[in-house]
C-alpha positions as CSV (number, residue, x, y, z in Angstrom):
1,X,0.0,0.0,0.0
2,X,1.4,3.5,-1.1
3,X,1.0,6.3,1.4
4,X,-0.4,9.0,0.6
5,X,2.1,11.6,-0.1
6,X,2.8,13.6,-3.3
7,X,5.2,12.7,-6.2
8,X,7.4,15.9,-6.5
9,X,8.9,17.0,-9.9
10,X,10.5,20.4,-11.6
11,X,10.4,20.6,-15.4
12,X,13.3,22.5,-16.7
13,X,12.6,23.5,-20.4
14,X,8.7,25.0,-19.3
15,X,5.4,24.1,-18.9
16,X,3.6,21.1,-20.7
17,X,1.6,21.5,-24.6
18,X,-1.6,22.2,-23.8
19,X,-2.4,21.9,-27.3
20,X,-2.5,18.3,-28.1
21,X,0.4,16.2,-28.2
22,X,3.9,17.6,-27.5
23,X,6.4,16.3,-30.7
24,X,9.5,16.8,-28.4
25,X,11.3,13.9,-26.8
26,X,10.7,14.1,-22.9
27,X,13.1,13.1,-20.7
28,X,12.6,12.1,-17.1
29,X,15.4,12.4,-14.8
30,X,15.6,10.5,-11.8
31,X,18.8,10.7,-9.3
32,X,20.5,8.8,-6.6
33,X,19.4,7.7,-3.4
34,X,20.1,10.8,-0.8
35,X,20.1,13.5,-4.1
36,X,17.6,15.8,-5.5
37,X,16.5,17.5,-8.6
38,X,19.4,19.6,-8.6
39,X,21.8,16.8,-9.7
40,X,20.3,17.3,-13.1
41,X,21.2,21.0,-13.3
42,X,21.5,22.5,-16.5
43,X,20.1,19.5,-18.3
44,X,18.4,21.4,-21.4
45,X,18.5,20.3,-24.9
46,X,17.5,21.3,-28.2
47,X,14.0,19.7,-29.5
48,X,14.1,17.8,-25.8
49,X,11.9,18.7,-23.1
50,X,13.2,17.6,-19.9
51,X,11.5,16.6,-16.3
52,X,13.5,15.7,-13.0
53,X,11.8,13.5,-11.2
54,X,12.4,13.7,-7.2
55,X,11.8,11.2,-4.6
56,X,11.4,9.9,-1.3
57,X,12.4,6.2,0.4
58,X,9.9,7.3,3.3
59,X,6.9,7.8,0.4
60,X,6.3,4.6,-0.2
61,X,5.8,0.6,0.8
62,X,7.9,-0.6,-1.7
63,X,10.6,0.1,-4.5
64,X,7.3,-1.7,-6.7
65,X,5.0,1.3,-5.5
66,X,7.3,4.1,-5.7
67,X,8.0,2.8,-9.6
68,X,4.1,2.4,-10.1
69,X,3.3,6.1,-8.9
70,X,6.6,7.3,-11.0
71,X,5.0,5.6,-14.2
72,X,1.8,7.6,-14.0
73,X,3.5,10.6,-13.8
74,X,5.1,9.7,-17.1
75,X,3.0,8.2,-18.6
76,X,0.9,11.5,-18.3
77,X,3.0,13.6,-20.3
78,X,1.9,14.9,-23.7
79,X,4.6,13.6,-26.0
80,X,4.8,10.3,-28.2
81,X,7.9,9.6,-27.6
82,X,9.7,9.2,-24.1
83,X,13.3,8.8,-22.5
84,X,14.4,7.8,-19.1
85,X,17.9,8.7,-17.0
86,X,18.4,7.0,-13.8
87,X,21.4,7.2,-11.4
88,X,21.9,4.9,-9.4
89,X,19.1,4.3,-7.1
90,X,16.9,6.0,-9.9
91,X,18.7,3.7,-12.8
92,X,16.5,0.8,-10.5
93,X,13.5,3.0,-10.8
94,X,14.5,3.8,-14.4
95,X,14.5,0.3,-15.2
96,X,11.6,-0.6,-13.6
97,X,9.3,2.3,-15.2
98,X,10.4,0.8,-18.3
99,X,9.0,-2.5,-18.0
100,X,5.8,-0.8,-17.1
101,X,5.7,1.8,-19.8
102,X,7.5,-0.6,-23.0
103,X,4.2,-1.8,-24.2
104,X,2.6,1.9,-25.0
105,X,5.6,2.1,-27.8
106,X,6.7,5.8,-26.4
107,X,9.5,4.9,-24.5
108,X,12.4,5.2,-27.0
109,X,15.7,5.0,-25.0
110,X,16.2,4.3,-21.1
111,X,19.6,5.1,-19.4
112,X,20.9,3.1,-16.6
113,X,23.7,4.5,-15.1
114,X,25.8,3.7,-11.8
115,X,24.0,0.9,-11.0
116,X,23.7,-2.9,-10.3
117,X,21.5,-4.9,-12.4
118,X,18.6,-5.6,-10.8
119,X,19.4,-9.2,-9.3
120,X,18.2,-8.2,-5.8
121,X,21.6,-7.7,-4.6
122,X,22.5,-3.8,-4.3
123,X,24.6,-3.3,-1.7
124,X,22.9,-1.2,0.2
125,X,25.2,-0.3,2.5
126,X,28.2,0.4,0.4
127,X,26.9,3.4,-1.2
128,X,25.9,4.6,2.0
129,X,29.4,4.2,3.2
130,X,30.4,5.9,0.0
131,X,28.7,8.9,0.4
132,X,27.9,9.9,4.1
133,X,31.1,11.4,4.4
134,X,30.4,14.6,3.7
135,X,26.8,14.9,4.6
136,X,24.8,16.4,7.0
137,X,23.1,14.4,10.0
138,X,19.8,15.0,8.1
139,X,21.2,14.5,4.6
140,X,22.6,11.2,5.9
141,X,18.4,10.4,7.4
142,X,17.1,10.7,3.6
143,X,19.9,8.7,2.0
144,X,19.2,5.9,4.4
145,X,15.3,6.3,4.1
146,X,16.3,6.0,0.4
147,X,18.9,3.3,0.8
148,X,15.9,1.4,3.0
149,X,13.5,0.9,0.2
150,X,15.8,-0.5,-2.5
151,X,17.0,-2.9,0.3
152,X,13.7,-4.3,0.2
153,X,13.6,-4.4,-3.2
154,X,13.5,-7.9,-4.7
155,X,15.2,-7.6,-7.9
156,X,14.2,-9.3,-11.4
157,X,15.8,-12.9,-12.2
158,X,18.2,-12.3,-15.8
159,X,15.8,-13.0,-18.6
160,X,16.1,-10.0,-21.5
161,X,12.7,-8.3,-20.6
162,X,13.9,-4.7,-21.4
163,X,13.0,-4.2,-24.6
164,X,13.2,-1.0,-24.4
165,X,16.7,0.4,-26.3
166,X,19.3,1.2,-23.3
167,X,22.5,2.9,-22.6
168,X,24.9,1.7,-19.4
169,X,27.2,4.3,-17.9
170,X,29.6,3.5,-15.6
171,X,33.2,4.7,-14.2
172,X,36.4,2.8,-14.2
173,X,36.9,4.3,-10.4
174,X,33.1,4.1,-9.3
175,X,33.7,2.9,-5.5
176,X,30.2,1.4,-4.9
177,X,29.6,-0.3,-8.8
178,X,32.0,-2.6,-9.6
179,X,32.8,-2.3,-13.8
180,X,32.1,-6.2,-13.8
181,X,28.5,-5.6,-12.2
182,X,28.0,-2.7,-14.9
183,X,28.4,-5.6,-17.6
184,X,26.1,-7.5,-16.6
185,X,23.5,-5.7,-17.2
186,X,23.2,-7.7,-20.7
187,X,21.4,-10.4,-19.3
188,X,18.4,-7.9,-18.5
189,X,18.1,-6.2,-21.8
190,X,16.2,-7.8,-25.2
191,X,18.8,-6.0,-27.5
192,X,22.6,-5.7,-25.9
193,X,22.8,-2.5,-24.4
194,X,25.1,0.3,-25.5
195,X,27.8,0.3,-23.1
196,X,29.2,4.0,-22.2
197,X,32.7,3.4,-19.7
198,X,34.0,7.2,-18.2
199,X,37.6,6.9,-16.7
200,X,36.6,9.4,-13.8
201,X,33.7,10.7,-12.0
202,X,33.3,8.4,-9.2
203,X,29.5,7.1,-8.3
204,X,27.8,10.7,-9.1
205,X,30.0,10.7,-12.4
206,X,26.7,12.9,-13.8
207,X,27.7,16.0,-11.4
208,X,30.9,16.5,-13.2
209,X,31.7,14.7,-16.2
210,X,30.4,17.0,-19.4
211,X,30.8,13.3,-21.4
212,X,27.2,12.2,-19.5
213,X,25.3,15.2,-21.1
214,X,27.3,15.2,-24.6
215,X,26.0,11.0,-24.5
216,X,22.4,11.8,-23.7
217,X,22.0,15.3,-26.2
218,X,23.6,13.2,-28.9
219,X,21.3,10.0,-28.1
220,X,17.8,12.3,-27.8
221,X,18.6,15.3,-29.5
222,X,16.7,15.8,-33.4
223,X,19.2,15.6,-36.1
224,X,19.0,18.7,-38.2
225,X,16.7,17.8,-41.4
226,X,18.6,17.8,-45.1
227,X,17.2,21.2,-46.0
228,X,17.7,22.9,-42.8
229,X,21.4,21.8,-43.1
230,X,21.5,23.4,-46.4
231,X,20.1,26.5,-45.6
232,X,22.5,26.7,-43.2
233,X,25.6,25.9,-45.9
234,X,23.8,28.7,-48.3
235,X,22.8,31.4,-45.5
């Protein structure tokens, strides 16, 4: 049973088409256990509208219900085609938003990054290890409310049900992901996922690393059409 407390979010590239469908790519963002929307800062891309997600361990029963109540949200939006960024934590959510949403044909591309594939073994306690250095006394109360509800998460046996195209990030010096973990992801995914490996950034490689955002513009953004390339050539 999900209690009965909202599903935050900030859009960052303006409010929703209220005339019919949208025909930009939207992309949901969801972050790390113990983050906020503000990880995402300065995500904006041309022709792709863009939504961080936020949320809370303490929300809901279950990984399952927090993923459910995440789904509606974007499965509400106005355009056809979707796209999904998790980190970390929110790759699990990602992931599992997909499975819920593949069958409606909008979700076009679903990014898993810093994670564990789902095999019910996140090592919960790792990545609050990793990061609770730094944090405040009630920083470190929502990344353990957050860190509580993916232990209880069960996890998915290997068995290719994403069909949903996916990318993998991951960093060669993540101290909570193992690059071996990272691989494995294969075993999860219908088609073999794109595989992106960054040689720095740590676990929150998104804060930093400018190669994240080139990878997800590239991936989501509209190529220019033939004509508008040569008006621009002939201008």
């Amino acid at each position: 049973m999900m209690l009965q407390r909202p599903v935050w979010s900030t859009t960052a590239t303006g409010s929703p088409s209220t005339d019919g469908q949208d025909p930009r790519m939207h992309l949901f963002c969801l972050h790390h256990a113990g983050g906020t929307t503000a990880s995402f800062a300065g995500w904006r891309f041309d022709g792709v509208r863009v939504t961080k997600l936020s949320y809370r361990g303490w929300d809901f029963m279950s990984l399952g219900a927090a993923a459910d109540a995440l789904a509606e949200r974007v499965t509400a939006s106005a355009s056809a085609r979707l796209a999904l960024y998790g980190h970390s934590m929110g790759a699990v959510l990602a992931f599992e938003i997909a499975l819920r949403l593949q069958h409606t044909g909008r979700v076009a591309h679903v990014f898993l990054a810093a994670t564990r594939p789902p095999s019910g073994m996140h090592d919960a306690g790792a990545a609050a290890v990793a990061a609770a250095g730094a944090l405040s006394p009630r920083a470190r109360e929502v990344l353990l409310e957050d860190l509580d509800l993916l232990a209880g998460y069960p996890g998915r046996p290997p068995g290719k049900q994403l069909e949903v195209p996916a990318t993998v990030l991951y960093s060669a010096d993540d101290p909570v992901v193992p690059v071996a973990d990272s691989l494995r992801w294969a075993a999860w995914c219908a088609a073999e996922p794109r595989l992106m490996k960054l040689d720095t950034g740590g676990h929150l490689f998104h804060l930093g690393n400018p190669a994240v955002r080139l990878l997800v513009e590239k991936t989501l953004s509209p190529e220019p059409s033939r004509d508008a390339q040569t008006d621009q050539r002939h201008g």
